[in-house]
Backbone as JSON Lines, residues from 0, in Angstrom:
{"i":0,"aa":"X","n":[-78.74,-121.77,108.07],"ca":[-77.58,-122.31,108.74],"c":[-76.76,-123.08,107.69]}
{"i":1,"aa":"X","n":[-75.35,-122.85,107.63],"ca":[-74.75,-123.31,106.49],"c":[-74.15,-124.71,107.49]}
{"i":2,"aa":"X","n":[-73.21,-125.66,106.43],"ca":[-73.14,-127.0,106.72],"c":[-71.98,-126.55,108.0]}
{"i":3,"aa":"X","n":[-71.16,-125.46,107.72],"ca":[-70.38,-125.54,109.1],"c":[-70.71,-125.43,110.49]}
{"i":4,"aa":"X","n":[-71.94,-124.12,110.46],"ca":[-72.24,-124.26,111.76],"c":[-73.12,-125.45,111.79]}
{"i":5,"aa":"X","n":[-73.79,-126.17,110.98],"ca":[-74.91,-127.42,111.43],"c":[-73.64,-128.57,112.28]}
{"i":6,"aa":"X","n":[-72.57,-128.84,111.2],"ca":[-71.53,-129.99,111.76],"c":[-70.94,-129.07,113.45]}
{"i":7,"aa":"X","n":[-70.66,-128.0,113.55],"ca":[-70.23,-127.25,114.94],"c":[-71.23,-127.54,115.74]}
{"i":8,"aa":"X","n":[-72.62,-127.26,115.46],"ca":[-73.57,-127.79,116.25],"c":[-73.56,-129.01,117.0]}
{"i":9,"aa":"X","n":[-73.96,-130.07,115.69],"ca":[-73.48,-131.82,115.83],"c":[-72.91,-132.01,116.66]}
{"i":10,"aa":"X","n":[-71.29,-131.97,116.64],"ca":[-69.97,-131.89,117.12],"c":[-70.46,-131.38,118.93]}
{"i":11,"aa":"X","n":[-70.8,-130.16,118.8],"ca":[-71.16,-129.83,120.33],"c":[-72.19,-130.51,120.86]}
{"i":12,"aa":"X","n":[-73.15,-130.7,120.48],"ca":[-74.17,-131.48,121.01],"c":[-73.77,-133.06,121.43]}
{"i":13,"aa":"X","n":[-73.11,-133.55,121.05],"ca":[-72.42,-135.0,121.11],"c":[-71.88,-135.2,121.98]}
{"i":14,"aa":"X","n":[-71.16,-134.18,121.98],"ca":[-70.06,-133.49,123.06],"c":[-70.63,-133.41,123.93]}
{"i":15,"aa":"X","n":[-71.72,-132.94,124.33],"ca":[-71.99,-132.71,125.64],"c":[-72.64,-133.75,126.28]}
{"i":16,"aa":"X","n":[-73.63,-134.78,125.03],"ca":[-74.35,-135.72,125.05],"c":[-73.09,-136.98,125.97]}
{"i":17,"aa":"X","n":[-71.92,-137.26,125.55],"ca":[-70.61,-137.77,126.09],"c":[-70.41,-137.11,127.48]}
{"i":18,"aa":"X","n":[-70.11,-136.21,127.28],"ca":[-69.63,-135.54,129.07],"c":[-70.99,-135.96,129.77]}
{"i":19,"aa":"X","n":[-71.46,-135.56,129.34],"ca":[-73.02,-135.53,130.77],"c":[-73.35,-137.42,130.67]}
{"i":20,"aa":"X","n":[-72.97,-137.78,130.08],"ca":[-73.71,-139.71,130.23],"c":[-73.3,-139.84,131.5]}
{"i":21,"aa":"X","n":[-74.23,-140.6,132.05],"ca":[-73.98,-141.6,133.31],"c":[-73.39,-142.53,133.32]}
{"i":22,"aa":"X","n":[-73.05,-143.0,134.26],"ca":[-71.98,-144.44,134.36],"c":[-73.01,-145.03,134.43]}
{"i":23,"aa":"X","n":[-74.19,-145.46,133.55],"ca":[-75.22,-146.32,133.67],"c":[-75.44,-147.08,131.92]}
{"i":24,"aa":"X","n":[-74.52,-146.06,131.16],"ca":[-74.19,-145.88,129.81],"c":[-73.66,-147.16,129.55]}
{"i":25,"aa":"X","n":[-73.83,-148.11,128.67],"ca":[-73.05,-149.0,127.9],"c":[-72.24,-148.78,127.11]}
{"i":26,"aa":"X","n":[-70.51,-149.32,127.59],"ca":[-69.44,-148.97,126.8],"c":[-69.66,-148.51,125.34]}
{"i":27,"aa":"X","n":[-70.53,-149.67,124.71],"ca":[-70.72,-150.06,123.62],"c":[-70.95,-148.41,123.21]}
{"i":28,"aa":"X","n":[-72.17,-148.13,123.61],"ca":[-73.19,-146.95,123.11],"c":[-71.88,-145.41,123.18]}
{"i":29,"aa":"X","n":[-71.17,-145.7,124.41],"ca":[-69.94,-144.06,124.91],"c":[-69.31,-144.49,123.41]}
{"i":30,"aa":"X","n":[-69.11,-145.52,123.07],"ca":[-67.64,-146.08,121.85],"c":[-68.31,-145.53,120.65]}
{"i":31,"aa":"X","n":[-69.64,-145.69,120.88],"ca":[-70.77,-145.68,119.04],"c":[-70.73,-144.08,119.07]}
{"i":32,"aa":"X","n":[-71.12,-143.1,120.51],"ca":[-70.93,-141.53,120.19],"c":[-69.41,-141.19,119.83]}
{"i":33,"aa":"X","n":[-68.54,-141.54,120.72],"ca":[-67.15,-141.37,120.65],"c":[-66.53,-141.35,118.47]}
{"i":34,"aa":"X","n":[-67.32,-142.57,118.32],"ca":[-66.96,-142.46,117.11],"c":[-67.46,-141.55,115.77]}
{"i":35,"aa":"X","n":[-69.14,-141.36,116.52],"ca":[-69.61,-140.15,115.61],"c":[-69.32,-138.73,115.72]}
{"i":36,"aa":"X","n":[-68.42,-138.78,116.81],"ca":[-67.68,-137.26,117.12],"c":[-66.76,-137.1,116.53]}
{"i":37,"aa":"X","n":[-65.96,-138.13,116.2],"ca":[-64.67,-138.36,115.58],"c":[-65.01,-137.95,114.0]}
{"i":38,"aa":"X","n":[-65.37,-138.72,113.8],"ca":[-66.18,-138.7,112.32],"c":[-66.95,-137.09,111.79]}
{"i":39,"aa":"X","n":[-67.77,-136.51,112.94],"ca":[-68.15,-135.48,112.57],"c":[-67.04,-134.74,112.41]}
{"i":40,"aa":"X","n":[-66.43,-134.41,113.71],"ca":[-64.8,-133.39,113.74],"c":[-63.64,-133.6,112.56]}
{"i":41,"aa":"X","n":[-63.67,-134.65,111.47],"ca":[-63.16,-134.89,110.52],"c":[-63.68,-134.31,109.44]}
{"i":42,"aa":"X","n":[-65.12,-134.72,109.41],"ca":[-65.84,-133.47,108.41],"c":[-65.52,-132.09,108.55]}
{"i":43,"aa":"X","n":[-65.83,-132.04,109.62],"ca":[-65.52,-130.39,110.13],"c":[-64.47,-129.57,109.59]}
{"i":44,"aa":"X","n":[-63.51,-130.79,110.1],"ca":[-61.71,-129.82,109.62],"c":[-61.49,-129.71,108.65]}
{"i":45,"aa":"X","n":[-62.27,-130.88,107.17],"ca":[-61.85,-131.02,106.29],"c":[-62.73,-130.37,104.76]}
{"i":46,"aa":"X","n":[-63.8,-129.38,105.67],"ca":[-64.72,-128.49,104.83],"c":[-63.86,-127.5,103.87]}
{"i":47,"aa":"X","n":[-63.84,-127.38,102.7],"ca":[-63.25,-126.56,102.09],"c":[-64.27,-125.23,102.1]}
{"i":48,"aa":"X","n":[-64.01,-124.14,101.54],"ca":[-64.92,-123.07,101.56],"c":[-66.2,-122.84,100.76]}
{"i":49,"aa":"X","n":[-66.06,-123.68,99.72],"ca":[-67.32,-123.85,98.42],"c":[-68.24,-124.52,99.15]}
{"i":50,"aa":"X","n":[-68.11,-125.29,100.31],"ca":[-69.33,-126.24,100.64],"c":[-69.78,-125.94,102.06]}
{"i":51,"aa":"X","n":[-69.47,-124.72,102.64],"ca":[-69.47,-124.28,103.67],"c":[-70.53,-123.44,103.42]}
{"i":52,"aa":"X","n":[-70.69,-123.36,102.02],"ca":[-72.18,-122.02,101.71],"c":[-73.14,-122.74,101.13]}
{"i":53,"aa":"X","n":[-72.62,-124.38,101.07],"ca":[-74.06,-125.2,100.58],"c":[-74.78,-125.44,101.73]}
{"i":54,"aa":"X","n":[-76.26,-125.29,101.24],"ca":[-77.13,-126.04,102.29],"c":[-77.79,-127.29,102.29]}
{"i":55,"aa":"X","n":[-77.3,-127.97,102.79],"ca":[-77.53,-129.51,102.72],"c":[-78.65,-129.99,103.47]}
């Protein structure tokens, strides 16, 4: 699995980890994923093609 699909993975899994939380969730914790989605999806967009075939 190269680093793009691992971060697409990430990214979706988070994602879903966010949609599916309960309103039992602490702001705090929705704000702490919210931001590692952000953060991942920045990696994501900003993969050039040389590091898309590294395996990290």
């Amino acid at each position: 699995m190269n680093r793009r699909e691992r971060l697409e993975l990430e990214v979706s899994n988070i994602q879903e980890k966010i949609d599916k939380a309960s309103k039992d969730v602490p702001s705090h914790i929705l704000n702490s994923w919210k931001k590692d989605l952000v953060s991942l999806e920045f990696e994501l967009n900003n993969l050039v093609d040389g590091e898309e075939d590294n395996n990290y």
